[in-house]
Backbone as XML, in Angstrom:
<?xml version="1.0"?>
<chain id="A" units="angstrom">
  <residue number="1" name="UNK">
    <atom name="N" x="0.844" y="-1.171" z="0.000"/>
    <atom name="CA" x="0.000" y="0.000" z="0.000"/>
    <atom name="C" x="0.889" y="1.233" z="0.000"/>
  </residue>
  <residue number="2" name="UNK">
    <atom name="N" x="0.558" y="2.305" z="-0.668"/>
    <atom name="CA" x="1.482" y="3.117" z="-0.805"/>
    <atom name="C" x="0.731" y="4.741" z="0.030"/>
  </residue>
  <residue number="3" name="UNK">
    <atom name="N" x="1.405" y="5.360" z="0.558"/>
    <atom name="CA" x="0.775" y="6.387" z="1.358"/>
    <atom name="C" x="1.256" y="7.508" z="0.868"/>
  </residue>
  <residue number="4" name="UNK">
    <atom name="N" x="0.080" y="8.600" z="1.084"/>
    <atom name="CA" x="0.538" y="10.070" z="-0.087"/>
    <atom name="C" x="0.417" y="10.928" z="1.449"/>
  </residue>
  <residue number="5" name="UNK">
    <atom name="N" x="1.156" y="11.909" z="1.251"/>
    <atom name="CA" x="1.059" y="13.053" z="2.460"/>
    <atom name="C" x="0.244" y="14.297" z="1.789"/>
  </residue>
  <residue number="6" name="UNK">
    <atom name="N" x="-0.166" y="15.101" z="2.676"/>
    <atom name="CA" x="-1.180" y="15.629" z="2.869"/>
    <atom name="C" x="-1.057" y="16.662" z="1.325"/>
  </residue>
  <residue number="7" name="UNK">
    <atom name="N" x="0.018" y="17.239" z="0.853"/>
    <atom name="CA" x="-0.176" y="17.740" z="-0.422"/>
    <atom name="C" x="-0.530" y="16.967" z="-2.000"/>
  </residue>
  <residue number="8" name="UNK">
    <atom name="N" x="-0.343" y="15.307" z="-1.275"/>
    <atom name="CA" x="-1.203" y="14.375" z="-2.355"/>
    <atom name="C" x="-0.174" y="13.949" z="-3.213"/>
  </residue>
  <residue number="9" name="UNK">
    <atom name="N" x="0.748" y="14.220" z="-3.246"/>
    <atom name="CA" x="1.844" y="13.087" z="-4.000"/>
    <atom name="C" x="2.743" y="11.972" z="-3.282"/>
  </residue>
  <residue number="10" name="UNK">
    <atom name="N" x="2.993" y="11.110" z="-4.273"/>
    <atom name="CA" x="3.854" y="10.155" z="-3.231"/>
    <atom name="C" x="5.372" y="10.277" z="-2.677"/>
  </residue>
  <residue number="11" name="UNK">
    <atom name="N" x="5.242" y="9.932" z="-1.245"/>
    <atom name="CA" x="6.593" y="10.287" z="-1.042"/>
    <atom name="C" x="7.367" y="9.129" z="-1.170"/>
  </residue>
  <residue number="12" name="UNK">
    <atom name="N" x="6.769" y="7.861" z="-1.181"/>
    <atom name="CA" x="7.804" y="6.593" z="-1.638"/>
    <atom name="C" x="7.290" y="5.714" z="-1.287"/>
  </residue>
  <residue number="13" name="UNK">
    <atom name="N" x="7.023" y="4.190" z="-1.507"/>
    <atom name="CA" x="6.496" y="2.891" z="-1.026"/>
    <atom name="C" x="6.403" y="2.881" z="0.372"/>
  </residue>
  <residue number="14" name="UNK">
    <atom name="N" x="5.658" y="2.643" z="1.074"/>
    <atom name="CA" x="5.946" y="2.755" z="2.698"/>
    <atom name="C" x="4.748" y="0.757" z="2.873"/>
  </residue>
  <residue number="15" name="UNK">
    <atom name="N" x="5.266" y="0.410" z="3.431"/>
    <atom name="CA" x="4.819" y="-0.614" z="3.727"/>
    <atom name="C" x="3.545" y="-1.104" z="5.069"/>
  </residue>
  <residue number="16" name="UNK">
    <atom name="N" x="2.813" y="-1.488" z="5.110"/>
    <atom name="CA" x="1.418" y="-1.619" z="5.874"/>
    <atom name="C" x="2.076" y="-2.120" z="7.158"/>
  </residue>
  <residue number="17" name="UNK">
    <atom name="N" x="2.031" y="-2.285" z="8.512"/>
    <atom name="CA" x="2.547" y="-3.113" z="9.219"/>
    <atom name="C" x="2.229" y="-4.526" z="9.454"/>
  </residue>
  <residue number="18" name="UNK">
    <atom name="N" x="1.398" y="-4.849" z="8.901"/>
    <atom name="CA" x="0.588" y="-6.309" z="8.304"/>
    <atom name="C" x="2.203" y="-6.856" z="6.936"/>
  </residue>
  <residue number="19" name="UNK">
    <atom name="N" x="2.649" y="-6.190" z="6.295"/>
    <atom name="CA" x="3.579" y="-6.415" z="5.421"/>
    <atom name="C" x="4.576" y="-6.587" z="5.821"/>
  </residue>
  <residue number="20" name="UNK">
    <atom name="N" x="5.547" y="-5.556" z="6.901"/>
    <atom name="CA" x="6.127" y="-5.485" z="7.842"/>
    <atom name="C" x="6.483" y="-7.005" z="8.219"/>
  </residue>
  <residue number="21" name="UNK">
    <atom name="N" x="5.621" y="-7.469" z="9.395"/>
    <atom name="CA" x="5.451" y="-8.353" z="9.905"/>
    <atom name="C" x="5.868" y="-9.860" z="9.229"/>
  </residue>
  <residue number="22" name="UNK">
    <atom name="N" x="5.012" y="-9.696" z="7.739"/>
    <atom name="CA" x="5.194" y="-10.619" z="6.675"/>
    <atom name="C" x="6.296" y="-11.171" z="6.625"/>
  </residue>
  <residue number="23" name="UNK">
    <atom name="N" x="7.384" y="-9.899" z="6.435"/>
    <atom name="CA" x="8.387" y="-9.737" z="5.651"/>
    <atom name="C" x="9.182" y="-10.220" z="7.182"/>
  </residue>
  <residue number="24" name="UNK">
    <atom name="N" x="9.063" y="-9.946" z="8.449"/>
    <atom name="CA" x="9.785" y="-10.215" z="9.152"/>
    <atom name="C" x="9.937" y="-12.351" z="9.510"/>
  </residue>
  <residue number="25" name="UNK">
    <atom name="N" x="8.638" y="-12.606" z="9.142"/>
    <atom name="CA" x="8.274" y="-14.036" z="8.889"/>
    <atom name="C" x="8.935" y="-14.877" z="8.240"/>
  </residue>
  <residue number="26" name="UNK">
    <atom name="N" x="8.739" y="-14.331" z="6.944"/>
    <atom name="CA" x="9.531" y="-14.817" z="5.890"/>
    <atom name="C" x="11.139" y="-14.927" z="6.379"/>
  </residue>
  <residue number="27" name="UNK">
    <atom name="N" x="11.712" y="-14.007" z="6.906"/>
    <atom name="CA" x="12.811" y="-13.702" z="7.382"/>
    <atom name="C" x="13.879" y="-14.732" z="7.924"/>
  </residue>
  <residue number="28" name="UNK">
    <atom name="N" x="12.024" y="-15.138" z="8.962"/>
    <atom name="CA" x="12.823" y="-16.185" z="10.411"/>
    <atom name="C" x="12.684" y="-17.141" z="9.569"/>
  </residue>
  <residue number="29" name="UNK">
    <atom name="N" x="11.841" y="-17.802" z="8.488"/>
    <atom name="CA" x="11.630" y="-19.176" z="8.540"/>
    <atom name="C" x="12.513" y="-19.580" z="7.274"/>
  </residue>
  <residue number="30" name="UNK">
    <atom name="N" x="13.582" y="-18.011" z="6.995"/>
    <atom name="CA" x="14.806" y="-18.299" z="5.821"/>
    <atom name="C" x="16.189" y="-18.529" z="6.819"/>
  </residue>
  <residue number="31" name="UNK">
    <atom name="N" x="15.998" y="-18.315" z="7.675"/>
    <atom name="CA" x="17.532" y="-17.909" z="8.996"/>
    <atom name="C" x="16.856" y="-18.673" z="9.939"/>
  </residue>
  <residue number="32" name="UNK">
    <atom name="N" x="16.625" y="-20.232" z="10.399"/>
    <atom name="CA" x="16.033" y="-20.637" z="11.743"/>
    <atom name="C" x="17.154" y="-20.522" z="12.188"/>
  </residue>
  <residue number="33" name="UNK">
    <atom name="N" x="18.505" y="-20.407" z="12.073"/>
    <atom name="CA" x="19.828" y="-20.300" z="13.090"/>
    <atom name="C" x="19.445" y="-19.114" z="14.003"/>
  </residue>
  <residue number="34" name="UNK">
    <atom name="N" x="18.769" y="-18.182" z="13.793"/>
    <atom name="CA" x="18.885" y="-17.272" z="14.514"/>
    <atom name="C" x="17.615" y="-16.837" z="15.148"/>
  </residue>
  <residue number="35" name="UNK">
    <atom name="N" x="16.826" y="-18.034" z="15.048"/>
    <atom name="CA" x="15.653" y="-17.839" z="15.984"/>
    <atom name="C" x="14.667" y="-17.232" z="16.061"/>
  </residue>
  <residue number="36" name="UNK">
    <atom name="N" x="13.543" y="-16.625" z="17.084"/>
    <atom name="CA" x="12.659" y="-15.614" z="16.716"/>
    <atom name="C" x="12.089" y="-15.183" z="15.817"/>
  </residue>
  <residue number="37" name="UNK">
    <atom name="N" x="11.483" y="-14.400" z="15.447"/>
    <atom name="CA" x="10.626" y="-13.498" z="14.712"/>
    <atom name="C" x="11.175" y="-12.555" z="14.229"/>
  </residue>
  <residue number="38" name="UNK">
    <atom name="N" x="12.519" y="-11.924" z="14.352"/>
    <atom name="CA" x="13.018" y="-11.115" z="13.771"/>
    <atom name="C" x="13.896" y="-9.849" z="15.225"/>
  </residue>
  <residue number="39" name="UNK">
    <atom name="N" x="14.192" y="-8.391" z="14.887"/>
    <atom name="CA" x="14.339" y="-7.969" z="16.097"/>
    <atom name="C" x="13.397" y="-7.294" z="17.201"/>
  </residue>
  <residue number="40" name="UNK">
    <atom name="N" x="12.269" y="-7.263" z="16.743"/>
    <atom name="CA" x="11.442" y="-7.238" z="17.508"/>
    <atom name="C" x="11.135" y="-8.343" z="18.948"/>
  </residue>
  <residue number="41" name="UNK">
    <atom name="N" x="11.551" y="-9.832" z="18.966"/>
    <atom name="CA" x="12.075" y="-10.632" z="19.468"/>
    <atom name="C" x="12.869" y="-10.930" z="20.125"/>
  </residue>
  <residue number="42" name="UNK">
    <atom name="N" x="13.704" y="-9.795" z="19.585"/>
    <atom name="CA" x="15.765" y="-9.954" z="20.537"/>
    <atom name="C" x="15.168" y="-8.868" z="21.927"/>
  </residue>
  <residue number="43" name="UNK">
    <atom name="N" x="15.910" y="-9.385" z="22.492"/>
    <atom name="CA" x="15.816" y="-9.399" z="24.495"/>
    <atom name="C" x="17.650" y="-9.341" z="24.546"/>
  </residue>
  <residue number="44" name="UNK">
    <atom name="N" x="17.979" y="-8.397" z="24.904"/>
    <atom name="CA" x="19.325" y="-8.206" z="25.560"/>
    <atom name="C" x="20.107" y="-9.111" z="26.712"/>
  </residue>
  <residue number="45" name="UNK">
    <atom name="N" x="20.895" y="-9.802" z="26.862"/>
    <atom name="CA" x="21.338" y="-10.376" z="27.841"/>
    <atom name="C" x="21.312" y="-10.091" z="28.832"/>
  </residue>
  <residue number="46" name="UNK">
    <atom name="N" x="21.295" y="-10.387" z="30.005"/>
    <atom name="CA" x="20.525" y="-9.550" z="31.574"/>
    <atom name="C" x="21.977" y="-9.211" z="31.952"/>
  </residue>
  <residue number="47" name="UNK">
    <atom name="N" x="22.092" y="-8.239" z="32.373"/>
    <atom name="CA" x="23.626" y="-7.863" z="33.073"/>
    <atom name="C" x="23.368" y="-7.882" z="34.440"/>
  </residue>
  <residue number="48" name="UNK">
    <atom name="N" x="24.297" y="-8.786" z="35.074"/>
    <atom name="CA" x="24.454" y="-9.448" z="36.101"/>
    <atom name="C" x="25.305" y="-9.040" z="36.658"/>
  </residue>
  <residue number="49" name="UNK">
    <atom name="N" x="26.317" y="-8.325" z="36.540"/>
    <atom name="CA" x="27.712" y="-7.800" z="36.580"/>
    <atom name="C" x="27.293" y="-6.778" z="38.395"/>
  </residue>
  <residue number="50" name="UNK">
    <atom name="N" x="26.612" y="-5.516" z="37.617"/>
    <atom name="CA" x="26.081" y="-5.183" z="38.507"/>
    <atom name="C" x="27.730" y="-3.599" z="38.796"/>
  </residue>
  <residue number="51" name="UNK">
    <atom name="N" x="27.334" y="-2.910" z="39.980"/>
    <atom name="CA" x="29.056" y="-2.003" z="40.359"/>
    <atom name="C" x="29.656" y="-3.177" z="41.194"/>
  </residue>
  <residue number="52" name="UNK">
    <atom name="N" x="30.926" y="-3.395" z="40.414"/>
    <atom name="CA" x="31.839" y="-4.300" z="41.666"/>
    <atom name="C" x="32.421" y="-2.525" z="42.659"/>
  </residue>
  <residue number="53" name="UNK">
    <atom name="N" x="32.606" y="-3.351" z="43.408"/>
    <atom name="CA" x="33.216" y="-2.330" z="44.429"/>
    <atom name="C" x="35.258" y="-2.668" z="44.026"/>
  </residue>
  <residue number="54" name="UNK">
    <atom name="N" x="35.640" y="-1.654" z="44.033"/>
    <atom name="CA" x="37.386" y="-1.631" z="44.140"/>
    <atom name="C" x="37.911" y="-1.741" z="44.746"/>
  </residue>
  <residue number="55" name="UNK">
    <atom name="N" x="39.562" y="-2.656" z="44.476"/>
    <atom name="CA" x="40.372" y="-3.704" z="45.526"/>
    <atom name="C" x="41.260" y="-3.293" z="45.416"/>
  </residue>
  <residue number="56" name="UNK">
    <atom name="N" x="42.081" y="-2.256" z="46.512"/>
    <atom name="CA" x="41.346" y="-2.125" z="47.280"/>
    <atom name="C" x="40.465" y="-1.431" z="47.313"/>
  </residue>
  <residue number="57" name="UNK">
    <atom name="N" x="39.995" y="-1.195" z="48.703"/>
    <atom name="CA" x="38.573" y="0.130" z="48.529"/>
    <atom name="C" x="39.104" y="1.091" z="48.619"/>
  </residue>
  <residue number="58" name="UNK">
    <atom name="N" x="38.972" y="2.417" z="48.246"/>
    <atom name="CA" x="39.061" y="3.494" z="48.477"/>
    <atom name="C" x="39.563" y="4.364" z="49.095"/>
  </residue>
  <residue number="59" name="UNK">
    <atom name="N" x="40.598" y="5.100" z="50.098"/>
    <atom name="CA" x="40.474" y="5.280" z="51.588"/>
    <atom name="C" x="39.784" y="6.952" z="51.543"/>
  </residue>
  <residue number="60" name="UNK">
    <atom name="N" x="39.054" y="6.898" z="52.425"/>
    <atom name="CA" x="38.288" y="8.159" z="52.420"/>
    <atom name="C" x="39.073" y="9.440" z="52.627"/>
  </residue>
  <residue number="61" name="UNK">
    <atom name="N" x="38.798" y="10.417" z="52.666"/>
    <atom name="CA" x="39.106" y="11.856" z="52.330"/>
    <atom name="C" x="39.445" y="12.145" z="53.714"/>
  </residue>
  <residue number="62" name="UNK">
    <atom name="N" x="41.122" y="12.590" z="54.051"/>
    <atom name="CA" x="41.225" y="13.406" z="55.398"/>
    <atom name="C" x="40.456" y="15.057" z="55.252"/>
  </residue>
  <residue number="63" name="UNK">
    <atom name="N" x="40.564" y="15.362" z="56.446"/>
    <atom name="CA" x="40.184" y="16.677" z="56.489"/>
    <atom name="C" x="40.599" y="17.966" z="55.999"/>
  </residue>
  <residue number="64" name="UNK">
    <atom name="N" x="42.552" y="17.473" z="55.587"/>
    <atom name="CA" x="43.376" y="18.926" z="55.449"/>
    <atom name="C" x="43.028" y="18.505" z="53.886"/>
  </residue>
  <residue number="65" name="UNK">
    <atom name="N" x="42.922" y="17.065" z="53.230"/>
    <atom name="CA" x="42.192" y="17.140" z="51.653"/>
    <atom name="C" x="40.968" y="17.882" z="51.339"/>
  </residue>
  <residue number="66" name="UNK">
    <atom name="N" x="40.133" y="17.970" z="52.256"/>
    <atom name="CA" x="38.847" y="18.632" z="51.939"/>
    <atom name="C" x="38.826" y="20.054" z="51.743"/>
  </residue>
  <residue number="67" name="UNK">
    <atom name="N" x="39.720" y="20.085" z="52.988"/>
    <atom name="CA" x="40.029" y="21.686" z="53.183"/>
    <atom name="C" x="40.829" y="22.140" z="52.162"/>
  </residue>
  <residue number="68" name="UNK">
    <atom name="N" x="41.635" y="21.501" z="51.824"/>
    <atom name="CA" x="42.927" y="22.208" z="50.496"/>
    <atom name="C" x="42.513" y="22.146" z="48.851"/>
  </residue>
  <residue number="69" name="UNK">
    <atom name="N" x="41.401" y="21.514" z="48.722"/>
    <atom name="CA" x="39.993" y="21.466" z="47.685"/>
    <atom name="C" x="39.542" y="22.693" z="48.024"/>
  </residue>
  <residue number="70" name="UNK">
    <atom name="N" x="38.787" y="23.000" z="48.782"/>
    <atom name="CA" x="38.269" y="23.846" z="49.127"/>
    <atom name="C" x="38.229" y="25.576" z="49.118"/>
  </residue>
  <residue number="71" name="UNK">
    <atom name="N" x="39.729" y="25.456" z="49.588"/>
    <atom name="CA" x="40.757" y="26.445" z="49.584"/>
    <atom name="C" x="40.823" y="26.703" z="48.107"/>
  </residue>
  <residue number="72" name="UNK">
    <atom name="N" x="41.478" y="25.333" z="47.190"/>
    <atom name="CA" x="41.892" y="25.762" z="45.777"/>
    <atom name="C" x="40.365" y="25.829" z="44.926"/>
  </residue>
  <residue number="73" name="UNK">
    <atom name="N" x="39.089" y="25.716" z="45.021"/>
    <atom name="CA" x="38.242" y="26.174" z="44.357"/>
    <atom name="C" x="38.245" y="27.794" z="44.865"/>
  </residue>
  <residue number="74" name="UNK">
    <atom name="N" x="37.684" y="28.123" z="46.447"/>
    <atom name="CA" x="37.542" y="29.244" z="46.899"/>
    <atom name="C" x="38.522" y="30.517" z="46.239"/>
  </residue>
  <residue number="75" name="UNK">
    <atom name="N" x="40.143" y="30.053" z="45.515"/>
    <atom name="CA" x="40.861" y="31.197" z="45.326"/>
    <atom name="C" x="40.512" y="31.295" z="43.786"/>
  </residue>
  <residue number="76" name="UNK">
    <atom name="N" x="40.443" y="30.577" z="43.478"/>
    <atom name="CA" x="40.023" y="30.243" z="41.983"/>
    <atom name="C" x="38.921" y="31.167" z="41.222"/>
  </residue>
  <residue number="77" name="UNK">
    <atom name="N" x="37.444" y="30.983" z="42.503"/>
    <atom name="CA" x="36.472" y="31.544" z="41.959"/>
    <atom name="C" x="36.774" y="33.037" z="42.579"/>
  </residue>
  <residue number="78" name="UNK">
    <atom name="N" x="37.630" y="33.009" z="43.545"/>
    <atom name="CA" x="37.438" y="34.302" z="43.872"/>
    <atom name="C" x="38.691" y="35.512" z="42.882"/>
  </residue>
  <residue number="79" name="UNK">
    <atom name="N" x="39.708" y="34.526" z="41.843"/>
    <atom name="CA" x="40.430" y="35.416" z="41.386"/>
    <atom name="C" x="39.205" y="35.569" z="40.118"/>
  </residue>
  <residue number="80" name="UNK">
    <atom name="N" x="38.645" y="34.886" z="39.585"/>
    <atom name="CA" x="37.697" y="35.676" z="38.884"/>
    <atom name="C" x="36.507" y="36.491" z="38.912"/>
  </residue>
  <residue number="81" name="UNK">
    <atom name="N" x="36.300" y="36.033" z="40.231"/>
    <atom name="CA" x="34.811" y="37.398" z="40.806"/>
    <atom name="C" x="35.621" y="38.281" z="40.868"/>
  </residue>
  <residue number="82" name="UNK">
    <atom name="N" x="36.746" y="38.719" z="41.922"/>
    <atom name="CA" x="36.743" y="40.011" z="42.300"/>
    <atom name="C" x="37.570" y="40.498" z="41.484"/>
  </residue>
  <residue number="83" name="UNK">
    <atom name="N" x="38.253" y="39.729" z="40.191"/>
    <atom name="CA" x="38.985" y="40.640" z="39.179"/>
    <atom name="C" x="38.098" y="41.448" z="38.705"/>
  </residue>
  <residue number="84" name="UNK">
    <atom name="N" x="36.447" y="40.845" z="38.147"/>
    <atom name="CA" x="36.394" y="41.639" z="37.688"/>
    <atom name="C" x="34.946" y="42.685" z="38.022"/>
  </residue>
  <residue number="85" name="UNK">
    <atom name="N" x="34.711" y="42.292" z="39.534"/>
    <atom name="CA" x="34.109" y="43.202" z="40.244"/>
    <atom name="C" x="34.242" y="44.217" z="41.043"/>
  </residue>
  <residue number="86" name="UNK">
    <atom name="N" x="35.664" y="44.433" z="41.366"/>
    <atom name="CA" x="36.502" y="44.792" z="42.099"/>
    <atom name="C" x="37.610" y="45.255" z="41.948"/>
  </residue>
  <residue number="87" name="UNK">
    <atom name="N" x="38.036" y="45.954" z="40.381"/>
    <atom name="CA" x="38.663" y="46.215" z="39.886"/>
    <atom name="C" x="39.890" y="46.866" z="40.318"/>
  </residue>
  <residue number="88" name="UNK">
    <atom name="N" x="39.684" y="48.025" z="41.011"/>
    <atom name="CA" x="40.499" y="48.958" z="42.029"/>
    <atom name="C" x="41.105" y="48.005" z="43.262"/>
  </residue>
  <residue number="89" name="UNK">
    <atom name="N" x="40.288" y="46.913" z="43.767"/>
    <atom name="CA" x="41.084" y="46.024" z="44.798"/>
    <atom name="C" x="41.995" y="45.178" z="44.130"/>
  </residue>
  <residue number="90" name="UNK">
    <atom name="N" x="41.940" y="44.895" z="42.672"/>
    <atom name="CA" x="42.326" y="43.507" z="42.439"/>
    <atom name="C" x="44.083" y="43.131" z="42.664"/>
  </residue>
  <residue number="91" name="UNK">
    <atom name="N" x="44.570" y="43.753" z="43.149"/>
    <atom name="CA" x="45.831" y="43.293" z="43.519"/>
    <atom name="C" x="46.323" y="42.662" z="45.342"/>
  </residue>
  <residue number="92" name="UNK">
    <atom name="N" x="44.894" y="43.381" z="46.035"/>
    <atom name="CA" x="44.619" y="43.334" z="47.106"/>
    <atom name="C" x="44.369" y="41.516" z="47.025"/>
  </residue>
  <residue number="93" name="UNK">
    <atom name="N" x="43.317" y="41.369" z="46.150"/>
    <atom name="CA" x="42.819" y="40.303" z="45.857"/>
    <atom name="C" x="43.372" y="38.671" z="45.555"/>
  </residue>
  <residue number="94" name="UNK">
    <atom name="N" x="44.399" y="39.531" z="44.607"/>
    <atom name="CA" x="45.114" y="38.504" z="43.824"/>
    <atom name="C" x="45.715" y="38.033" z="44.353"/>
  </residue>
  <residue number="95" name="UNK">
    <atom name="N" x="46.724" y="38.643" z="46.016"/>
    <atom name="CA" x="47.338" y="38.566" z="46.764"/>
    <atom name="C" x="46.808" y="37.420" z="47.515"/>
  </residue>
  <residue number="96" name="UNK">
    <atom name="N" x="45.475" y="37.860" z="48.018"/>
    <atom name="CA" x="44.526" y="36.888" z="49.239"/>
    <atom name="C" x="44.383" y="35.512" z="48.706"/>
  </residue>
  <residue number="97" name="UNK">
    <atom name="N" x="44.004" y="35.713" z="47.121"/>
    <atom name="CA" x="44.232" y="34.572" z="46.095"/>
    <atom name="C" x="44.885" y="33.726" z="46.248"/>
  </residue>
  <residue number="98" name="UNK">
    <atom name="N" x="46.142" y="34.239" z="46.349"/>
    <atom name="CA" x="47.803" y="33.554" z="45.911"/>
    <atom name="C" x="48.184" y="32.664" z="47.326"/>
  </residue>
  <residue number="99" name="UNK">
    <atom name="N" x="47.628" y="33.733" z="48.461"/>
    <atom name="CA" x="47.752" y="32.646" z="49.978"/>
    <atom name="C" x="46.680" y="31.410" z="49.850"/>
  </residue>
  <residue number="100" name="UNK">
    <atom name="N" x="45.514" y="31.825" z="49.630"/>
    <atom name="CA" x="44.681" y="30.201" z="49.498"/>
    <atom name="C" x="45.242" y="29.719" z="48.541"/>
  </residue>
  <residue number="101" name="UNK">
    <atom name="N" x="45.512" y="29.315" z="47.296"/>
    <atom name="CA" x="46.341" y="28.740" z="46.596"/>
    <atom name="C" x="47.211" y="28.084" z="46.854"/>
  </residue>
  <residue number="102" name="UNK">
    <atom name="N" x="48.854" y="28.787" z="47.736"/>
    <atom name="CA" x="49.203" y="28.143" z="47.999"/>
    <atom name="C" x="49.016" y="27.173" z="49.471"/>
  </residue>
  <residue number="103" name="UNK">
    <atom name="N" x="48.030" y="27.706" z="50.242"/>
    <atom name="CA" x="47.827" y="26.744" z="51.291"/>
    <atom name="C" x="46.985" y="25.669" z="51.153"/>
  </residue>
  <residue number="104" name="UNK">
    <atom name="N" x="45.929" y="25.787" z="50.380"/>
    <atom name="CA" x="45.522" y="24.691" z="49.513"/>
    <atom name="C" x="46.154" y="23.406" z="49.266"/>
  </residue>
  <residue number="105" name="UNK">
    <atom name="N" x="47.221" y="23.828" z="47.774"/>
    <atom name="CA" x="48.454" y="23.579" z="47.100"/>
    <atom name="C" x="49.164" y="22.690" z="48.472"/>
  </residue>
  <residue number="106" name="UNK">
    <atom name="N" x="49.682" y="23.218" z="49.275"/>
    <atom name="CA" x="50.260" y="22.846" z="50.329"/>
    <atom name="C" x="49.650" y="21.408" z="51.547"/>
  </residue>
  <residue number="107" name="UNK">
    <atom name="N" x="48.096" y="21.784" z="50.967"/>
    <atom name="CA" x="47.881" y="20.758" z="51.721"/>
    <atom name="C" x="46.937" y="19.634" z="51.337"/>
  </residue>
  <residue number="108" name="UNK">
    <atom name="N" x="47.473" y="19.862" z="50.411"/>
    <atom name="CA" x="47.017" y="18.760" z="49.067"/>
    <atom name="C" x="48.313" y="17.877" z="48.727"/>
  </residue>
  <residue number="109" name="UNK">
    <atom name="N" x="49.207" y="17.986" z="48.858"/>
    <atom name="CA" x="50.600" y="18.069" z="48.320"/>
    <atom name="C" x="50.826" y="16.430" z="48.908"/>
  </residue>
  <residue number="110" name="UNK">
    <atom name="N" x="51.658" y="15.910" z="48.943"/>
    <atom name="CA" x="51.643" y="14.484" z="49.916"/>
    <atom name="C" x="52.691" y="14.811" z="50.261"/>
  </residue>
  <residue number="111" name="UNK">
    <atom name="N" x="53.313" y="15.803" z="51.607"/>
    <atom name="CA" x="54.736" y="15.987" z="52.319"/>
    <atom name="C" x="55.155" y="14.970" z="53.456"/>
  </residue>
  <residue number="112" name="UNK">
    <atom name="N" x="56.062" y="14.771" z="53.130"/>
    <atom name="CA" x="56.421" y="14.003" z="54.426"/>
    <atom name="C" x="57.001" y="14.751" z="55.471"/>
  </residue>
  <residue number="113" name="UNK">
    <atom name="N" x="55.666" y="14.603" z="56.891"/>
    <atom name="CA" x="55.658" y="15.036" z="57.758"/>
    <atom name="C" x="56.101" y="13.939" z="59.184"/>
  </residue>
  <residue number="114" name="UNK">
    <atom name="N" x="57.335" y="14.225" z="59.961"/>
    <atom name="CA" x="57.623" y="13.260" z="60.674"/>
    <atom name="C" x="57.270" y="13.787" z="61.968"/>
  </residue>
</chain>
C-alpha cells in the first residue's frame, strides 16, 4: 500500500505493518539459526555484573584534603569574581588569592611530615 502526504503526491512505497510483519516471517523461517521473529524478538542479555566495588577500597578523604579542595576552588572563583568586580582592589585580591592557593596547594601536596 502506498501512502501520499497531505499535499497528495507520493513520497515513496511505505509498507502496511501487516507487510512489515510478513516480511519479518519470511525472514525467520529463511535464517532458523537465529531464531525468533526477527528484532522485535531480541531481548538483551541480563547484566548481572552489577558495580563491583574496588580492591582495594578506596580510603576516604582526610580533612586537610577537603580543606585544600576547598581552599583551591575558593581562590580560583574568587580570582575571577573580584577581578572583575573589584577592579580597584584587584591586587589586594590577587594577593589573598595567591595565599589560598598556595595553602591549599600545600595541603594537598603528599609531604612528608615526621
Amino acid at each position: 500500500m502506498t501512502f501520499r502526504n497531505r499535499s497528495g503526491h507520493k513520497d515513496r512505497n511505505e509498507e502496511t505493518p501487516e507487510e512489515v510483519n510478513r516480511r519479518f516471517e519470511q525472514l525467520a523461517a529463511a535464517t532458523p539459526e537465529l531464531g525468533g521473529f526477527g528484532p522485535r524478538d531480541w531481548t538483551p542479555v541480563e547484566d548481572t555484573e552489577g558495580f563491583v566495588a574496588p580492591n582495594p577500597p578506596l580510603p576516604t578523604l582526610r580533612t586537610r584534603t577537603k580543606v585544600g579542595w576547598l581552599l583551591l576552588a575558593a581562590a580560583i572563583i574568587g580570582f575571577v569574581v573580584l577581578g572583575i568586580t573589584q577592579p580597584i582592589y584587584s591586587a589586594v585580591a590577587a594577593t589573598l588569592c595567591l595565599i589560598a592557593l598556595a595553602v591549599g596547594l600545600g595541603l594537598l601536596l603528599p609531604l612528608r611530615r615526621h
